[in-house]
Biopython code that builds the backbone (N, CA, C, O; Angstrom):
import numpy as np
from Bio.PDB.StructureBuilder import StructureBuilder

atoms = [
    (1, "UNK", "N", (98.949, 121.212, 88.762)),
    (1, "UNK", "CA", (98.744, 122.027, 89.942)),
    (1, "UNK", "C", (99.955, 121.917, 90.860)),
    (1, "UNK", "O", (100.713, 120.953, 90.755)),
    (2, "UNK", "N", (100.152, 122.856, 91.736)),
    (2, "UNK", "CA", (100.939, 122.953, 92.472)),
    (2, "UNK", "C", (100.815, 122.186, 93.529)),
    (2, "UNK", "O", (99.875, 121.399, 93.418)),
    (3, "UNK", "N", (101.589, 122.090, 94.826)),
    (3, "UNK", "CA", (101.394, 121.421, 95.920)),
    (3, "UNK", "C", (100.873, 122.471, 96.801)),
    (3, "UNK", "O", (100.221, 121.873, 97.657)),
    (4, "UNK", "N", (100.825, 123.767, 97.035)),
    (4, "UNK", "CA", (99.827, 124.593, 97.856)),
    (4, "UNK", "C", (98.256, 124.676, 97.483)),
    (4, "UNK", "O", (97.409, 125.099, 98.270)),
    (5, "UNK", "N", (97.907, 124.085, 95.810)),
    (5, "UNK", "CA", (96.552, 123.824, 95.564)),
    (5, "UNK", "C", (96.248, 122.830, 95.412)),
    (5, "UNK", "O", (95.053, 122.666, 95.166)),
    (6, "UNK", "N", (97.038, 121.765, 95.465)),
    (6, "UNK", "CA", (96.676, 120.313, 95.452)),
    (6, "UNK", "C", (97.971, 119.257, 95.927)),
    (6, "UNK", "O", (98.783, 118.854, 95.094)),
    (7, "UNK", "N", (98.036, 118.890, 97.321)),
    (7, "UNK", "CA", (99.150, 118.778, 98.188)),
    (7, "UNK", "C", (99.412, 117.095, 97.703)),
    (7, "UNK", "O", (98.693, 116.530, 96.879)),
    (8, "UNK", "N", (99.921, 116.814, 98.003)),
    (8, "UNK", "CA", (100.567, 115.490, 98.193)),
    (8, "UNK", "C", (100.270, 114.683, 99.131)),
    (8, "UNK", "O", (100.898, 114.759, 100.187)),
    (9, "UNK", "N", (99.482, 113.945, 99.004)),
    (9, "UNK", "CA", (98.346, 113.015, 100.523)),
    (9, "UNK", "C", (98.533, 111.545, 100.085)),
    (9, "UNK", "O", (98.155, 111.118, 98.993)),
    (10, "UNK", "N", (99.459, 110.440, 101.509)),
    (10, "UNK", "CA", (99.300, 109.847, 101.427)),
    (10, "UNK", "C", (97.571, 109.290, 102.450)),
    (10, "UNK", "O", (97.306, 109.481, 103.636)),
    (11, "UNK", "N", (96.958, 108.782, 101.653)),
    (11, "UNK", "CA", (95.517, 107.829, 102.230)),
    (11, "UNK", "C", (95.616, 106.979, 103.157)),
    (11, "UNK", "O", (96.814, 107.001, 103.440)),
    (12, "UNK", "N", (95.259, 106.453, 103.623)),
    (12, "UNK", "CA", (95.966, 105.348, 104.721)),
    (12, "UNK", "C", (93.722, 104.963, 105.084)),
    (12, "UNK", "O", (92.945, 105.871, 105.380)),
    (13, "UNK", "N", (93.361, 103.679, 104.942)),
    (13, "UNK", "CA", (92.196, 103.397, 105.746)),
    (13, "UNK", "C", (92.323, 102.181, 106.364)),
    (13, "UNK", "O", (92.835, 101.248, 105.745)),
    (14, "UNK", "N", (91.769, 101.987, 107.975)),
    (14, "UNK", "CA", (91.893, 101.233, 108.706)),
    (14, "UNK", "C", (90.623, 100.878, 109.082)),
    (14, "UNK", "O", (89.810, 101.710, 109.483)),
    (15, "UNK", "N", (90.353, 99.518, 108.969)),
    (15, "UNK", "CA", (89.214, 98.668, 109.519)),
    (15, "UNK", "C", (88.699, 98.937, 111.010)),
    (15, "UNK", "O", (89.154, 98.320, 111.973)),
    (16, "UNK", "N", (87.588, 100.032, 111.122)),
    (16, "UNK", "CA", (87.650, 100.248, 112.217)),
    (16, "UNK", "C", (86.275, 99.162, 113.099)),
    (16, "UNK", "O", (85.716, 99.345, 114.180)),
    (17, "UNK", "N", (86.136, 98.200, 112.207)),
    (17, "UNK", "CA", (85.082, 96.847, 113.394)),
    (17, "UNK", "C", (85.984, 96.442, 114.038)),
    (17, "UNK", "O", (85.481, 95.968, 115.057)),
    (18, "UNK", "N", (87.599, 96.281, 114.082)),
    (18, "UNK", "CA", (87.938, 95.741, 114.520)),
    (18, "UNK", "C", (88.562, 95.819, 116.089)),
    (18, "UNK", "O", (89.448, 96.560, 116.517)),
    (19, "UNK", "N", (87.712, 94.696, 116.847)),
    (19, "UNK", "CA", (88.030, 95.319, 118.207)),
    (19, "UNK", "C", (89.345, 94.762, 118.791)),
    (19, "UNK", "O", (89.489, 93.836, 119.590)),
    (20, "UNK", "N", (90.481, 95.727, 118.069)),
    (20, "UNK", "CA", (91.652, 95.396, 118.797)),
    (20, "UNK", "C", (92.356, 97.034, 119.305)),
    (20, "UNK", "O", (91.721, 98.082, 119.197)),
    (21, "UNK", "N", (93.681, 96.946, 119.822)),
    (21, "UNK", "CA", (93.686, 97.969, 120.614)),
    (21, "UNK", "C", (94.019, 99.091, 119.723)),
    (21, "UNK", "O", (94.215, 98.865, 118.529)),
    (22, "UNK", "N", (94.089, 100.114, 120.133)),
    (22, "UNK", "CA", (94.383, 101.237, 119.227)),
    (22, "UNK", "C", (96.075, 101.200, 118.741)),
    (22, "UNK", "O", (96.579, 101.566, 117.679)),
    (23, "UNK", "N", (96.588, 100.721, 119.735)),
    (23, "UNK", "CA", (98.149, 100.870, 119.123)),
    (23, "UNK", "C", (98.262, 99.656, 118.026)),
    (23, "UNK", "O", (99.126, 99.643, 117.150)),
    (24, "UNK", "N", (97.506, 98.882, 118.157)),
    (24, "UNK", "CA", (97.726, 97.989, 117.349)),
    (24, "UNK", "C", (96.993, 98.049, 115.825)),
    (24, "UNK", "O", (97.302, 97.468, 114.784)),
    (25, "UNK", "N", (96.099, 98.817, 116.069)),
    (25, "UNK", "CA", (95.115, 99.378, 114.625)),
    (25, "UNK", "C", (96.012, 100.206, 113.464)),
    (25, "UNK", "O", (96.094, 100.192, 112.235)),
    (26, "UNK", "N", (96.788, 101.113, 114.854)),
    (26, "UNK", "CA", (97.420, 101.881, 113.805)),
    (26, "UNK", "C", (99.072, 101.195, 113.169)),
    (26, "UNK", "O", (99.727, 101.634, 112.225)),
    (27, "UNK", "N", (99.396, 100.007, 114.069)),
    (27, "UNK", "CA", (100.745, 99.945, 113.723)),
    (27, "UNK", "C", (100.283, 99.041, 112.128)),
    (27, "UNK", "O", (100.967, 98.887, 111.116)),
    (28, "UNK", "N", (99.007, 98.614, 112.403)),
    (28, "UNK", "CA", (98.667, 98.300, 110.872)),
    (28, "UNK", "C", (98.614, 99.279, 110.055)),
    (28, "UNK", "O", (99.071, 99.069, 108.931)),
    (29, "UNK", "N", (98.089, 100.533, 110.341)),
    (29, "UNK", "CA", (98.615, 101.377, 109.268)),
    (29, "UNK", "C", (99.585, 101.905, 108.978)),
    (29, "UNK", "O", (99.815, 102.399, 107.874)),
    (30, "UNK", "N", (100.376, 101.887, 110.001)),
    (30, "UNK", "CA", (102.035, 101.870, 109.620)),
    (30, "UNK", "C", (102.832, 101.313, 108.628)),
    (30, "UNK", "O", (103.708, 101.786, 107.903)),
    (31, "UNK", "N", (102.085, 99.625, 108.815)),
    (31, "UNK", "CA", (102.559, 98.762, 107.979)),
    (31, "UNK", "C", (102.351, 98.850, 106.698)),
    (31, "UNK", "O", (103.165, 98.285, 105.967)),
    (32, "UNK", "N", (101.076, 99.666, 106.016)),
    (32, "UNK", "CA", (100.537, 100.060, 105.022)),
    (32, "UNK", "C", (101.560, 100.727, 103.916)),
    (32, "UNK", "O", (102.224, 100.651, 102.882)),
    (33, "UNK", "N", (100.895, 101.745, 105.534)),
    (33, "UNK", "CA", (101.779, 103.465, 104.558)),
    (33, "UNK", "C", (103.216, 102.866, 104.113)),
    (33, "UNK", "O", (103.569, 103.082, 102.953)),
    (34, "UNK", "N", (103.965, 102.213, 104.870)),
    (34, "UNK", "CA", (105.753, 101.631, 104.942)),
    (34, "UNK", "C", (105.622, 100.835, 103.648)),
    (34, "UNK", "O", (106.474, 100.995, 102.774)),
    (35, "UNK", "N", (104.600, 99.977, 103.470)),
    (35, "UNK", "CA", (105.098, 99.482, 102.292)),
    (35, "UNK", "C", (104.538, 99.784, 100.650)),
    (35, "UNK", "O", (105.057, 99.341, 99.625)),
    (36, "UNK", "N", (103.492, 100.548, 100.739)),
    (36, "UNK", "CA", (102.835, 101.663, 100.192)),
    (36, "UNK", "C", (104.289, 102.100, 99.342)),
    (36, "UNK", "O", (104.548, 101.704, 98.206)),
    (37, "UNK", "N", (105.091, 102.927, 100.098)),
    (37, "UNK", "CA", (105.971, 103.906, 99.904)),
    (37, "UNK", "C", (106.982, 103.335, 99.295)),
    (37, "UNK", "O", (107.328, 103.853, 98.233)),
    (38, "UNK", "N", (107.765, 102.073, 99.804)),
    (38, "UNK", "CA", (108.208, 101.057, 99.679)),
    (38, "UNK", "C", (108.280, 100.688, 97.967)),
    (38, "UNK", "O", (109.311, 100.934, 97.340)),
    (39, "UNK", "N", (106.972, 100.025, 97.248)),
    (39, "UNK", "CA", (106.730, 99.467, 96.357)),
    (39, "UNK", "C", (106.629, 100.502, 94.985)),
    (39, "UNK", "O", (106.456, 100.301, 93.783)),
    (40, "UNK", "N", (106.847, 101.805, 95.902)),
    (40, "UNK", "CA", (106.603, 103.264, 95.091)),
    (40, "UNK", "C", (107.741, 104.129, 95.023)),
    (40, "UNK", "O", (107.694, 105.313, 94.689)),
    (41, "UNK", "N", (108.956, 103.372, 95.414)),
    (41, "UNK", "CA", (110.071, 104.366, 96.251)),
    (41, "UNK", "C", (109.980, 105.331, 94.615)),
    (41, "UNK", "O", (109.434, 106.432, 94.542)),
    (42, "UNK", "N", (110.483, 104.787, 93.705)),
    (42, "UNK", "CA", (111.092, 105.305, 92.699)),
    (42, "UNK", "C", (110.048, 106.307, 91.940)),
    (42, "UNK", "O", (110.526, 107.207, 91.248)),
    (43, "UNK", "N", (109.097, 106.213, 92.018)),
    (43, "UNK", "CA", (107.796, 107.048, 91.776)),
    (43, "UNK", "C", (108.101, 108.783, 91.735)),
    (43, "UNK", "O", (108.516, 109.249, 92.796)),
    (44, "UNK", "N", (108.022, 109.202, 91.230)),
    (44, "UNK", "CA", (108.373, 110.813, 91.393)),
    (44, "UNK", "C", (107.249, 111.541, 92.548)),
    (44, "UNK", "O", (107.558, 112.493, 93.265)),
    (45, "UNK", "N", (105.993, 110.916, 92.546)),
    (45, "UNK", "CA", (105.365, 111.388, 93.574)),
    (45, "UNK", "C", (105.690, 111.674, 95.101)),
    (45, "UNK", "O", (105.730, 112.500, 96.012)),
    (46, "UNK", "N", (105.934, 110.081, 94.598)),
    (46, "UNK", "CA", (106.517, 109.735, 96.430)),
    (46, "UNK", "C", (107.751, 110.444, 96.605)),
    (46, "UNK", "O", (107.960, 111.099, 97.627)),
    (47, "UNK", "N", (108.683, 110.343, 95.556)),
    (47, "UNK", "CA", (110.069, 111.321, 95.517)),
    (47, "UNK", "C", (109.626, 112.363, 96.247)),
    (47, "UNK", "O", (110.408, 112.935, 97.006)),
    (48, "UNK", "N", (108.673, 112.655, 96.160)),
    (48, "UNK", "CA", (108.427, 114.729, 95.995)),
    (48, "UNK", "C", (107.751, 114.346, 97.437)),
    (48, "UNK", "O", (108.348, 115.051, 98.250)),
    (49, "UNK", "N", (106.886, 113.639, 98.052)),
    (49, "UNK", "CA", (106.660, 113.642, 99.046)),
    (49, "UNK", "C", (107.920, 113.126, 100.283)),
    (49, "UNK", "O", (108.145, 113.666, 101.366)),
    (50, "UNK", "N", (108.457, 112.167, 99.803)),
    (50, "UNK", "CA", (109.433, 111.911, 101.069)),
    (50, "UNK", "C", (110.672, 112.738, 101.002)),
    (50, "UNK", "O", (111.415, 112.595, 101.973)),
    (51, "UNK", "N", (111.109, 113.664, 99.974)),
    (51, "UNK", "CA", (111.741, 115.125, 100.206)),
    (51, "UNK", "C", (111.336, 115.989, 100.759)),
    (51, "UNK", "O", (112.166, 116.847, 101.060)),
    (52, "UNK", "N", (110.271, 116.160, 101.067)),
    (52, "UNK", "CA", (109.511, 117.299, 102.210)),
    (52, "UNK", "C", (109.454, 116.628, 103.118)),
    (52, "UNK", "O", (108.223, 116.652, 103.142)),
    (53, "UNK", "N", (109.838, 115.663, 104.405)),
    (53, "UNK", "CA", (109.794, 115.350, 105.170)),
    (53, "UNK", "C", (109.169, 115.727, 106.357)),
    (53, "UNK", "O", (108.567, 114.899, 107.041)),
    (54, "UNK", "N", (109.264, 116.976, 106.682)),
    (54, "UNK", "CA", (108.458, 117.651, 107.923)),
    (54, "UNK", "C", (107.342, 118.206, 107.339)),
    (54, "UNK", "O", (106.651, 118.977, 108.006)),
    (55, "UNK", "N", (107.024, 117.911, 106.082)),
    (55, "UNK", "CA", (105.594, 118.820, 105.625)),
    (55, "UNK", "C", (104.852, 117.151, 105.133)),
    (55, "UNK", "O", (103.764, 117.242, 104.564)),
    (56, "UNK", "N", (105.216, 116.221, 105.271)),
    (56, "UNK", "CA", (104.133, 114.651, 105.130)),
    (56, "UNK", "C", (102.652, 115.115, 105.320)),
    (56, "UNK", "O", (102.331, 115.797, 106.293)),
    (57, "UNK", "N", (101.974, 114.819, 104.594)),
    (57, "UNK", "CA", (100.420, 114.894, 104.738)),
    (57, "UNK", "C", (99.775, 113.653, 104.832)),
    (57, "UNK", "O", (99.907, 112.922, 103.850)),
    (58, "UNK", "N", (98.952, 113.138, 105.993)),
    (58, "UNK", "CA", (98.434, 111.596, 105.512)),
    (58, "UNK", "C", (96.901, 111.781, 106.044)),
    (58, "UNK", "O", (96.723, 112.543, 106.994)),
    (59, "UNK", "N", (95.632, 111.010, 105.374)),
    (59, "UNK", "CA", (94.527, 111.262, 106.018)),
    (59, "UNK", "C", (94.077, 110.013, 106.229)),
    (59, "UNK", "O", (93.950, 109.173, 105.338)),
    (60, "UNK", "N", (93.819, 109.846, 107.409)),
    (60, "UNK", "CA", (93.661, 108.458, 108.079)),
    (60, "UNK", "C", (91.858, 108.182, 108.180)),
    (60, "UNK", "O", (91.210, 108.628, 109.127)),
    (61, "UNK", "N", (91.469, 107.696, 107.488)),
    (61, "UNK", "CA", (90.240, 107.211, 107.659)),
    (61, "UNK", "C", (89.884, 105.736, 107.697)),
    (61, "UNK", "O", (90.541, 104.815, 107.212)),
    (62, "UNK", "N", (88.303, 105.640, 108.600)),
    (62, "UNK", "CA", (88.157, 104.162, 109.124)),
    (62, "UNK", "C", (87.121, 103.778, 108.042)),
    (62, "UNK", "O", (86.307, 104.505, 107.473)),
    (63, "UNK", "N", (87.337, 102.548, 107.911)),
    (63, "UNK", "CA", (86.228, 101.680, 106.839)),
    (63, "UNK", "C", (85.452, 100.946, 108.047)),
    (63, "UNK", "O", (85.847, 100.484, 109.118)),
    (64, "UNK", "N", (84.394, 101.015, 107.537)),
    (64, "UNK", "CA", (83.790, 100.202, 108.598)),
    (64, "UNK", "C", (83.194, 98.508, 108.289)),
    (64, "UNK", "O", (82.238, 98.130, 108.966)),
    (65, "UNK", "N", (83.509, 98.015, 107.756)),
    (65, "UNK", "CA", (84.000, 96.796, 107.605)),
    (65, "UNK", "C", (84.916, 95.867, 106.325)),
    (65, "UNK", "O", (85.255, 96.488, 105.319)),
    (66, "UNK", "N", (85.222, 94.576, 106.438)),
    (66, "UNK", "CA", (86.099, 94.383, 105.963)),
    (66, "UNK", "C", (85.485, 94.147, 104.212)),
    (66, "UNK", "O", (86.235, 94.073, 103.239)),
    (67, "UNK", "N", (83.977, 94.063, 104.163)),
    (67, "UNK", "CA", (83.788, 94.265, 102.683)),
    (67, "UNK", "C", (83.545, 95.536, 102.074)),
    (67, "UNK", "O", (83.360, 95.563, 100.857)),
    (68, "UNK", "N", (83.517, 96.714, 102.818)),
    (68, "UNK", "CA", (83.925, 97.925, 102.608)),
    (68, "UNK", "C", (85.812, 98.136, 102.272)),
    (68, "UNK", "O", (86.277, 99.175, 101.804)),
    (69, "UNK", "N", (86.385, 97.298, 102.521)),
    (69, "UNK", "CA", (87.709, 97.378, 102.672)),
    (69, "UNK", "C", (88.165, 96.699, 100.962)),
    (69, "UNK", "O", (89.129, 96.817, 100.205)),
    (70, "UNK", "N", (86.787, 95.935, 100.948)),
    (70, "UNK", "CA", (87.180, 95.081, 99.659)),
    (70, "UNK", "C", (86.596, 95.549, 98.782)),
    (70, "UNK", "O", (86.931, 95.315, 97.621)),
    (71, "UNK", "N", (85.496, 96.391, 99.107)),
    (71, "UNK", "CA", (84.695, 96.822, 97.697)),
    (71, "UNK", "C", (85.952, 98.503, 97.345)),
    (71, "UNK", "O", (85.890, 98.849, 96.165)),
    (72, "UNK", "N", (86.645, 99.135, 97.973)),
    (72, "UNK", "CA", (87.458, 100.279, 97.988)),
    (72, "UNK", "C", (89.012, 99.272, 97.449)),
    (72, "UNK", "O", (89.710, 99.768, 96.564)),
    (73, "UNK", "N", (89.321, 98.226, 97.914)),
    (73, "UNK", "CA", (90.327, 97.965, 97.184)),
    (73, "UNK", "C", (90.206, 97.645, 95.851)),
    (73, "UNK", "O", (91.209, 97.594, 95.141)),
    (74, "UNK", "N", (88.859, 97.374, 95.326)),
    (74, "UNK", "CA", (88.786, 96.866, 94.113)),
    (74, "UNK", "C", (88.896, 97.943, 93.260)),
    (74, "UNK", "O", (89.613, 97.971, 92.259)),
    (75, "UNK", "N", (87.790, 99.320, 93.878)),
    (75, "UNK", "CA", (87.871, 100.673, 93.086)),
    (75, "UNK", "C", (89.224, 100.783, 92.795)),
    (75, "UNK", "O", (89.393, 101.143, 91.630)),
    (76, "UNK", "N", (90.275, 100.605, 93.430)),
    (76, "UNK", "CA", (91.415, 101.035, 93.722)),
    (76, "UNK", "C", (91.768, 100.775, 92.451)),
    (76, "UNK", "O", (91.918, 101.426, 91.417)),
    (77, "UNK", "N", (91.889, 99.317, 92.899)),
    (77, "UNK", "CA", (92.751, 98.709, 91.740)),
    (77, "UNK", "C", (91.844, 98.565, 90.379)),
    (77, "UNK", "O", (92.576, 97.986, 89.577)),
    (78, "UNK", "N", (90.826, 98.779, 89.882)),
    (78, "UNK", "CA", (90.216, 99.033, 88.892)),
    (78, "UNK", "C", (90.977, 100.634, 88.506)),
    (78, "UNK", "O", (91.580, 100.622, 87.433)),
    (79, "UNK", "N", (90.993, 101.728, 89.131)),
    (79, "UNK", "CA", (91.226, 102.935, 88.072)),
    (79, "UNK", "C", (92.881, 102.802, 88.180)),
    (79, "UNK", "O", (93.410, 103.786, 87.664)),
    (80, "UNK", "N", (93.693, 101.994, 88.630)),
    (80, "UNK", "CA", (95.376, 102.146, 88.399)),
    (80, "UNK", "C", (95.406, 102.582, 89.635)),
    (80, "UNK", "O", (94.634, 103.539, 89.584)),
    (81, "UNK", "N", (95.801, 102.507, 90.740)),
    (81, "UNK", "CA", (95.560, 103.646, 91.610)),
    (81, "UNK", "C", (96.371, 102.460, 92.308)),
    (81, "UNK", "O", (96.067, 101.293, 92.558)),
    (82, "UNK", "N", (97.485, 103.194, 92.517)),
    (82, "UNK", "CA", (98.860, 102.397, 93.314)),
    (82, "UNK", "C", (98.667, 102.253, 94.970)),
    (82, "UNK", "O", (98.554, 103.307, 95.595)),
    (83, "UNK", "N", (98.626, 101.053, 95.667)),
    (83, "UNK", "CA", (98.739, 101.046, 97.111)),
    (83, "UNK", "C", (98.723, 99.756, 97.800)),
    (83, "UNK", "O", (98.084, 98.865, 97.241)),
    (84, "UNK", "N", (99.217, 99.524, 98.744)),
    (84, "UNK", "CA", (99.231, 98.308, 99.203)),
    (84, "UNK", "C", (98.394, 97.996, 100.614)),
    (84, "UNK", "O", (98.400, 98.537, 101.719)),
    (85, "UNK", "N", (97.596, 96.747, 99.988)),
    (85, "UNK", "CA", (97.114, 95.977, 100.820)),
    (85, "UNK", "C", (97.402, 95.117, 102.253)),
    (85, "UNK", "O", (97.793, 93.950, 102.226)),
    (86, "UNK", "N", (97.157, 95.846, 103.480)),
    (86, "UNK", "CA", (97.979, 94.782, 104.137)),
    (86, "UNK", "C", (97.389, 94.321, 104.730)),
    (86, "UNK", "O", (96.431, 94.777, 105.354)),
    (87, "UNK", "N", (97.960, 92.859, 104.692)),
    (87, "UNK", "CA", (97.169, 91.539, 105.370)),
    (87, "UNK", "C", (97.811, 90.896, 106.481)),
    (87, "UNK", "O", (98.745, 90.122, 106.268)),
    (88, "UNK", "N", (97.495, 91.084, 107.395)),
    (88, "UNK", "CA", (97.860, 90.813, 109.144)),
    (88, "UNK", "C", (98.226, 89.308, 108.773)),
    (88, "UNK", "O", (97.581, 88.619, 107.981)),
    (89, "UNK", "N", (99.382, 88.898, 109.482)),
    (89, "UNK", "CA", (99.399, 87.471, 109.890)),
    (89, "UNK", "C", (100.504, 86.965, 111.420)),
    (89, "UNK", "O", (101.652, 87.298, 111.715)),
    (90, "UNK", "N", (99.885, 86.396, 111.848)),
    (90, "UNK", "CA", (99.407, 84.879, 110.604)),
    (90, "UNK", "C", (97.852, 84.833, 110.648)),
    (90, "UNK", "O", (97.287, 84.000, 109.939)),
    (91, "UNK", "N", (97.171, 85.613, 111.380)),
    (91, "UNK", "CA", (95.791, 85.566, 111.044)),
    (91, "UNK", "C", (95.196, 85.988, 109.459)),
    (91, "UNK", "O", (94.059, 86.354, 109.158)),
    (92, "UNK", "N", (95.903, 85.875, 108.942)),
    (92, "UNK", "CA", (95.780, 86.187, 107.334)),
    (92, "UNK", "C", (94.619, 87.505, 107.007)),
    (92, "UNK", "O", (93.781, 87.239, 106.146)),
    (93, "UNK", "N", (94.576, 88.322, 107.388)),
    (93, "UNK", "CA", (93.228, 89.267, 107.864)),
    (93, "UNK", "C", (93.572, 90.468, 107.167)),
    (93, "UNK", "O", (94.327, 91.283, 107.696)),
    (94, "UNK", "N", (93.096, 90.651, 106.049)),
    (94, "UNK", "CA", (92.807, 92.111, 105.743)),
    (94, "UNK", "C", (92.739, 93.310, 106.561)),
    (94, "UNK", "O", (91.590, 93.416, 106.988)),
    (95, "UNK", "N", (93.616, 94.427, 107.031)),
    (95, "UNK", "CA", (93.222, 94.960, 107.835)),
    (95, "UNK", "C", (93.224, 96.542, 106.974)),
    (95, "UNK", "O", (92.111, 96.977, 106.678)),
    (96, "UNK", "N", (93.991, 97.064, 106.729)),
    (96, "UNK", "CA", (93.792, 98.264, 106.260)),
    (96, "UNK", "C", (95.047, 98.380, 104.400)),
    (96, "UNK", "O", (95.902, 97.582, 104.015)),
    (97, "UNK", "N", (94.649, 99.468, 103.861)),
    (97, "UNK", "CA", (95.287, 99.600, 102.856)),
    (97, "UNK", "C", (96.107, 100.878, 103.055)),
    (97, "UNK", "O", (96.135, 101.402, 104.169)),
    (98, "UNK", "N", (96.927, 101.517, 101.787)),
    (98, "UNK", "CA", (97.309, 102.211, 102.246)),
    (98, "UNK", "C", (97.649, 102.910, 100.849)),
    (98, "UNK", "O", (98.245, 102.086, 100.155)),
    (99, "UNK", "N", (97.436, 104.531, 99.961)),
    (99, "UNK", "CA", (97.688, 104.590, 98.668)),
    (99, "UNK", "C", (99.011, 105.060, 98.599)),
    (99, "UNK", "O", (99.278, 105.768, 99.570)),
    (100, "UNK", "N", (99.852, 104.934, 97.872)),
    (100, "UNK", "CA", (101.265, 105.629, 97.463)),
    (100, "UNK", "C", (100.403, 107.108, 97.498)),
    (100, "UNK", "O", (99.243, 107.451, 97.270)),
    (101, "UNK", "N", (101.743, 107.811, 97.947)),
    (101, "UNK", "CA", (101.845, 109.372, 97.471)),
    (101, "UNK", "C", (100.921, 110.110, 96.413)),
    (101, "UNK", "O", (101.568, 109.886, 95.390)),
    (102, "UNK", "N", (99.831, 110.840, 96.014)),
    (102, "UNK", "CA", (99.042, 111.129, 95.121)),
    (102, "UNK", "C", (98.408, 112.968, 95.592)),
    (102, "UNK", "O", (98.041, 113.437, 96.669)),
    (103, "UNK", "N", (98.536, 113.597, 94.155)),
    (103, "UNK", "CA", (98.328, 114.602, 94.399)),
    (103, "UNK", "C", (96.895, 114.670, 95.266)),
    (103, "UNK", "O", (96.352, 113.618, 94.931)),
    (104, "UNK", "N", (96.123, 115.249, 96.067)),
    (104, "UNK", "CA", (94.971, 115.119, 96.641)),
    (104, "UNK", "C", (93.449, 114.810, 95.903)),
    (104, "UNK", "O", (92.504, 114.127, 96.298)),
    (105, "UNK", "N", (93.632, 115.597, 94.686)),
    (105, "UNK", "CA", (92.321, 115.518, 94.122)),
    (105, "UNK", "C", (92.557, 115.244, 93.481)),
    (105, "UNK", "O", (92.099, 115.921, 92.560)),
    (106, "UNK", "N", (93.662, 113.802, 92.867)),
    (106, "UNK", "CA", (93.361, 112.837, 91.831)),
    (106, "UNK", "C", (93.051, 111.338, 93.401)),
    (106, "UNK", "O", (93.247, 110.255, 92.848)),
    (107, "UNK", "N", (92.895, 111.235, 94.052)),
    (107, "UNK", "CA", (92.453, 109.724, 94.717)),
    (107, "UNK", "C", (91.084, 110.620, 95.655)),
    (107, "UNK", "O", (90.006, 110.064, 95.445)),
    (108, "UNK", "N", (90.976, 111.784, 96.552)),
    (108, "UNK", "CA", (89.988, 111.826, 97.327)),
    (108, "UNK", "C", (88.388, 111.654, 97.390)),
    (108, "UNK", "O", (87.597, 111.773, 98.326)),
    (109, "UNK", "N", (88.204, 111.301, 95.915)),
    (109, "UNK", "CA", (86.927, 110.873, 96.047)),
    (109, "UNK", "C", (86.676, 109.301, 96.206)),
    (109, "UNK", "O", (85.521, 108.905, 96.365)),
    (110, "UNK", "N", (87.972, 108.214, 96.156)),
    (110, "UNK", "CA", (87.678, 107.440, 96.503)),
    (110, "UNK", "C", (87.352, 106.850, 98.426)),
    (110, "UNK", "O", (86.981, 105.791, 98.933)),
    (111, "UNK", "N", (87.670, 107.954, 98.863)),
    (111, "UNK", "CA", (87.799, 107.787, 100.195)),
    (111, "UNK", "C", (86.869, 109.020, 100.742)),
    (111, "UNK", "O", (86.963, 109.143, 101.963)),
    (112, "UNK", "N", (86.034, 109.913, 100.142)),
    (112, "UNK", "CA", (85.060, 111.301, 100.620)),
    (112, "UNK", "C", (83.736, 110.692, 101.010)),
    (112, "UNK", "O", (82.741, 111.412, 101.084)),
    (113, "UNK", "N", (83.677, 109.411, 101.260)),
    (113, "UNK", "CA", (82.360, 108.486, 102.246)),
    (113, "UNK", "C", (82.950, 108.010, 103.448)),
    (113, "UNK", "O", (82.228, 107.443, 104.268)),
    (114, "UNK", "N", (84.088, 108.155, 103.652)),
    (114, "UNK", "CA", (84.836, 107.957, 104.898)),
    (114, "UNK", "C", (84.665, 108.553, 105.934)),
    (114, "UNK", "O", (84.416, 109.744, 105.748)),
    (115, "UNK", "N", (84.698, 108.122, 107.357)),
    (115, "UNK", "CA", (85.079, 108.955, 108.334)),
    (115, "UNK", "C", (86.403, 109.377, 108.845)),
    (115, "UNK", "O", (87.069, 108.391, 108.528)),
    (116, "UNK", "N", (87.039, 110.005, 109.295)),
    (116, "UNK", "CA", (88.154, 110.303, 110.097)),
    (116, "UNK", "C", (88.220, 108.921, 111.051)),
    (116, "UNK", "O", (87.447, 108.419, 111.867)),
    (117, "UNK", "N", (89.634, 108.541, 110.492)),
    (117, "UNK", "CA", (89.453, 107.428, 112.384)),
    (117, "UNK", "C", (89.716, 108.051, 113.527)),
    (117, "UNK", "O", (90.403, 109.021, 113.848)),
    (118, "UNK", "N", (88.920, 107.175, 114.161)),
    (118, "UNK", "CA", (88.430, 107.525, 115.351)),
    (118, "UNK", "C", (89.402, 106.530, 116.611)),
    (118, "UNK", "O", (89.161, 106.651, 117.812)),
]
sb = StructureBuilder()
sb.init_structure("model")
sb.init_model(0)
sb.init_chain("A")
sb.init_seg("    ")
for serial, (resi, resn, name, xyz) in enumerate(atoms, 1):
    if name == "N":
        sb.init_residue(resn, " ", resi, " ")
    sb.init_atom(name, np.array(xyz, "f"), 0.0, 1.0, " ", f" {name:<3s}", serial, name[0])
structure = sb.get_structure()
């Protein structure tokens, strides 16, 4: 499929029990997506996504807790499904994940029980 019928979406989900501030929720998903991309540079996906630069697609959804965070990383990593885990420190804390570059409707059903974060 093309990218006008099936776009290029990086995933990004953030632990949203966690009561810390919003700039700080998301710079965890920053940290995600960055190394997400990172561990994927060479990937043709990600190629094709970080060459479109002003057209980036990302859908940010909240897990609502951290064994929701663990039962979705496991799916993850059970079907191959490339992305990185990031773990806050030094509080050593799971906070959000983040998937490499993927056409849309090969990862969105792992994340279509999600909400939008909020």
């Amino acid at each position: 499929m093309d990218n006008l019928t099936d776009p290029i979406v990086q995933y990004i989900a953030i632990r949203s029990d966690l009561k810390w501030p919003k700039g700080a929720l998301i710079a965890q998903g920053c940290h995600a997506s960055v190394g997400a991309i990172h561990l994927n540079y060479d990937d043709p996906e990600t190629k094709a996504y970080l060459h479109n630069l002003d057209s980036m697609h990302k859908i940010v959804v909240g897990i609502p807790s951290l064994a929701e965070l663990n039962e979705l990383n496991e799916a993850l990593w059970n079907k191959n499904i490339k992305f990185k885990l990031w773990t806050e420190q030094p509080e050593n804390m799971h906070t959000c994940l983040a998937t490499k570059p993927y056409p849309k409707k090969a990862v969105e059903h792992f994340f279509k029980n999600f909400k939008l974060f909020k």
